[in-house]
C-alpha positions as CSV (number, residue, x, y, z in Angstrom):
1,X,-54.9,23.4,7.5
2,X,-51.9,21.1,8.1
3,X,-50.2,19.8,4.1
4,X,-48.3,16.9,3.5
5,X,-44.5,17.5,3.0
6,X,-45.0,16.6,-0.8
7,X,-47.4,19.1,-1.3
8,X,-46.0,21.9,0.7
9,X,-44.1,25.0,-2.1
10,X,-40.2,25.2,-1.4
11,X,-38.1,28.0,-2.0
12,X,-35.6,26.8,-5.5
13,X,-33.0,28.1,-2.9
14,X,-33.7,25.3,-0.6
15,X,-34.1,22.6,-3.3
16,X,-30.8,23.8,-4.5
17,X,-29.3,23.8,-1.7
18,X,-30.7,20.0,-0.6
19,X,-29.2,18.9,-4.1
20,X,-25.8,20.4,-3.4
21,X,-25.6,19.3,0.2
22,X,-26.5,15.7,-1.1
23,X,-24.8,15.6,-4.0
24,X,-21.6,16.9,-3.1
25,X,-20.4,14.1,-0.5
26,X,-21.5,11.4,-3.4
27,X,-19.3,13.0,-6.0
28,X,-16.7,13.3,-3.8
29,X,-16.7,10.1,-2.1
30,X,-16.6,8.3,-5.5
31,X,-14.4,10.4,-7.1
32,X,-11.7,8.8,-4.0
33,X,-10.6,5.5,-4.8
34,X,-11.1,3.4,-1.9
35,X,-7.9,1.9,0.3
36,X,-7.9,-0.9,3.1
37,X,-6.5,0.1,6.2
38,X,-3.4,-1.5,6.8
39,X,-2.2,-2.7,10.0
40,X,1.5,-4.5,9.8
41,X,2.6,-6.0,12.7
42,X,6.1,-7.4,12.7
43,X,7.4,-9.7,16.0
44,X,10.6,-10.6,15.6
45,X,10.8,-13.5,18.5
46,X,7.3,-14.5,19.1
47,X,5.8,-18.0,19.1
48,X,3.0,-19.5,17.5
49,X,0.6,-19.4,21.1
50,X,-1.5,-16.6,19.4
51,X,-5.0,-18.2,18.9
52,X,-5.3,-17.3,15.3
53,X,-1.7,-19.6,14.8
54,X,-3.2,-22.0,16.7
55,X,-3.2,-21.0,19.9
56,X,-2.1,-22.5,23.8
57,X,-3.7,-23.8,26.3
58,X,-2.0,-21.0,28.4
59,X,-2.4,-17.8,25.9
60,X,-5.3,-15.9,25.6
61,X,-5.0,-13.7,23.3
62,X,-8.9,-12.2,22.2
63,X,-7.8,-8.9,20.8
64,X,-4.9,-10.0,17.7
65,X,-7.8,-13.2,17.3
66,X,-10.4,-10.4,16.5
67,X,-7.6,-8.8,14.3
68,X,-6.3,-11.7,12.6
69,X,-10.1,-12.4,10.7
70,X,-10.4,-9.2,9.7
71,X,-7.4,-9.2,7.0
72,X,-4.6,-11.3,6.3
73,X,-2.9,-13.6,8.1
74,X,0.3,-14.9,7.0
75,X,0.3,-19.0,8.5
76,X,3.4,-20.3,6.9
77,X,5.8,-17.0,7.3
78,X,9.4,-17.5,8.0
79,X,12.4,-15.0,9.6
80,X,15.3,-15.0,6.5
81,X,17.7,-14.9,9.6
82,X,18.3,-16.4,13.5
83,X,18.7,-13.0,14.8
84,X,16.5,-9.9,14.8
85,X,18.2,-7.3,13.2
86,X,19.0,-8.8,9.8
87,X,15.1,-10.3,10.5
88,X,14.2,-6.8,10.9
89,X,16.5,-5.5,7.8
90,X,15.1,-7.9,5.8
91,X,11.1,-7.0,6.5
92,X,12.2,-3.7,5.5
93,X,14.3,-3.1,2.8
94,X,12.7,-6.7,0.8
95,X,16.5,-7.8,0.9
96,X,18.0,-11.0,2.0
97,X,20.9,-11.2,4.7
98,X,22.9,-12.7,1.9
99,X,22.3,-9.2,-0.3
100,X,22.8,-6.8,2.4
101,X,25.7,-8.2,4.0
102,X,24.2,-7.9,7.7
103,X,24.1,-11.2,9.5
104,X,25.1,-9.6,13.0
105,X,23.2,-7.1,15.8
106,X,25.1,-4.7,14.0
107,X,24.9,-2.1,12.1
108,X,21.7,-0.8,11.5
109,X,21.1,-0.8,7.7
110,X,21.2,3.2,7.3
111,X,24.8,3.1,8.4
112,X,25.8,1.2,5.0
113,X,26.3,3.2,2.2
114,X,24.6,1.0,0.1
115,X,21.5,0.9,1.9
116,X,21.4,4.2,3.3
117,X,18.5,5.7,0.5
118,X,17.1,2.6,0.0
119,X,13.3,2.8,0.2
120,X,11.7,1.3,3.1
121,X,8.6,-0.6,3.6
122,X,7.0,2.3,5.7
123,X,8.7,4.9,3.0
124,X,6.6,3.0,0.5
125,X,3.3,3.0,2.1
126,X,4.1,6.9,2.7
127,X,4.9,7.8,-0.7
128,X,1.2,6.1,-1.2
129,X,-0.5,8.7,0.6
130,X,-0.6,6.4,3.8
131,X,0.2,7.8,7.2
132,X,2.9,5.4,9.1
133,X,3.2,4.9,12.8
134,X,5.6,2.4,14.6
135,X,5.9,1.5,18.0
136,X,8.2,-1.4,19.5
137,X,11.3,-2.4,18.6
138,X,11.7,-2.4,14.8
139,X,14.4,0.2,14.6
140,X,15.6,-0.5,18.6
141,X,16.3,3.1,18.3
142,X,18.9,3.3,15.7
143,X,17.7,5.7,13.4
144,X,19.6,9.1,14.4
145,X,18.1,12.3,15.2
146,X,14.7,14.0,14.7
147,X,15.4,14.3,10.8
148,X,16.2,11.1,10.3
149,X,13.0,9.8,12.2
150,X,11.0,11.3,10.2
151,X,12.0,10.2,7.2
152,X,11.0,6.1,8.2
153,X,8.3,7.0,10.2
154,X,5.5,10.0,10.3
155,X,4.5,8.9,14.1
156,X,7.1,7.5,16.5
157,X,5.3,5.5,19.4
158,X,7.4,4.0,22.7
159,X,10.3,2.0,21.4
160,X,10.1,-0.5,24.1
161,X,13.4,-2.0,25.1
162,X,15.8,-4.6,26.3
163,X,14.9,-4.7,30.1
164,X,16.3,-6.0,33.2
165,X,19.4,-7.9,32.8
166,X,21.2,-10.1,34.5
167,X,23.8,-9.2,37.5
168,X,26.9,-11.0,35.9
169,X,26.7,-12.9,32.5
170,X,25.6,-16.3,32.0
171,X,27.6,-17.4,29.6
172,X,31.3,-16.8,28.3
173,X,32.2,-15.0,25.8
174,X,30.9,-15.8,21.7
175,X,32.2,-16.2,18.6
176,X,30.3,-13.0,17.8
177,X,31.6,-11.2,20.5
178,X,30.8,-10.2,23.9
179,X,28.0,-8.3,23.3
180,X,25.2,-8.0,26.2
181,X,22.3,-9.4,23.4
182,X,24.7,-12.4,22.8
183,X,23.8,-13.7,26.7
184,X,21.2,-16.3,26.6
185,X,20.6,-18.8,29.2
186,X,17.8,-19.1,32.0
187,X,17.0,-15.8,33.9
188,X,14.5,-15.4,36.3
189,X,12.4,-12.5,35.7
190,X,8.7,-11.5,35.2
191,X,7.3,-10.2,31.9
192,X,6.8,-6.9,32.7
193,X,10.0,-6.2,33.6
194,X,11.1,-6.8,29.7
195,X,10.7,-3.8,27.7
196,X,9.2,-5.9,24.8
């Protein structure tokens, strides 16, 4: 004759083991403090066309949407400079231009004695117990060899890059030089063709 589940005699081995297969994962999940996901994005030259800013008739942009209402988003952030690397030095280190002295395409911050140990954003989240990743152009490449990768980032995606470029320049030369960055005017060109 068939007896319920409730009724049926167990082995203590198999209670046992029910209680420590069960248990275990509890006490273990709660005994590990809980930490959000965090997914930075930094855009050093983008507009406000993303839907979640606002948006354009012309941009459709469904994924970073999706993204932007499940965290923060930051609606009244500002670059502290009009170029992207002391932008980009300044996301990183916390700094001002007008602390670290870098106003100009040059130099990457590492290359300055004074900032050369100074502890990242991505450093910080590592020493957290986080894992980093970047991918784009946040260090355009000037972060050394292997060892020094390694210490700003734990995974290293494409770096992207500058792209076609003009045939001759466009303009003259600048007060900051005649650097290739330093050459803005109309080009015709397609997106994809632009490594960022």
């Amino acid at each position: 004759m068939f007896r319920s589940l409730a009724t049926r005699p167990y082995p203590i081995s198999f209670v046992i083991t029910l209680l420590f297969v069960f248990a275990v994962p509890i006490s273990s999940r709660a005994d590990q403090p809980t930490r959000p996901n965090v997914v930075f994005i930094a855009i050093d030259d983008q507009n406000d066309w993303i839907g979640a800013f606002g948006g354009h008739p012309l941009a459709k942009t469904p994924h970073i949407d999706r993204l932007a209402t499940q965290g923060t988003l930051f609606l009244n952030a500002h670059c502290q400079a009009p170029l992207c690397n002391p932008s980009r030095t300044s996301l990183m280190l916390g700094l001002r231009s007008t602390t670290t002295g870098i106003y100009g395409l040059s130099p990457w911050f590492r290359t300055v004695p004074q900032w050369q140990d100074r502890v990242t954003l991505p450093q910080h989240f590592k020493a957290a117990g986080y894992r980093t990743l970047s991918a784009g152009k946040i260090y355009h490449g000037g972060v050394g060899g292997p060892q020094a990768r390694a210490r700003e980032f734990d995974i290293w995606g494409p770096a992207g890059g500058i792209g076609v470029k003009p045939d001759k320049k466009l303009i003259p030369p600048t007060p900051m030089g005649d650097h290739p960055l330093m050459d803005w005017g109309v080009f015709p060109h397609r997106d994809e063709d632009k490594g960022d």
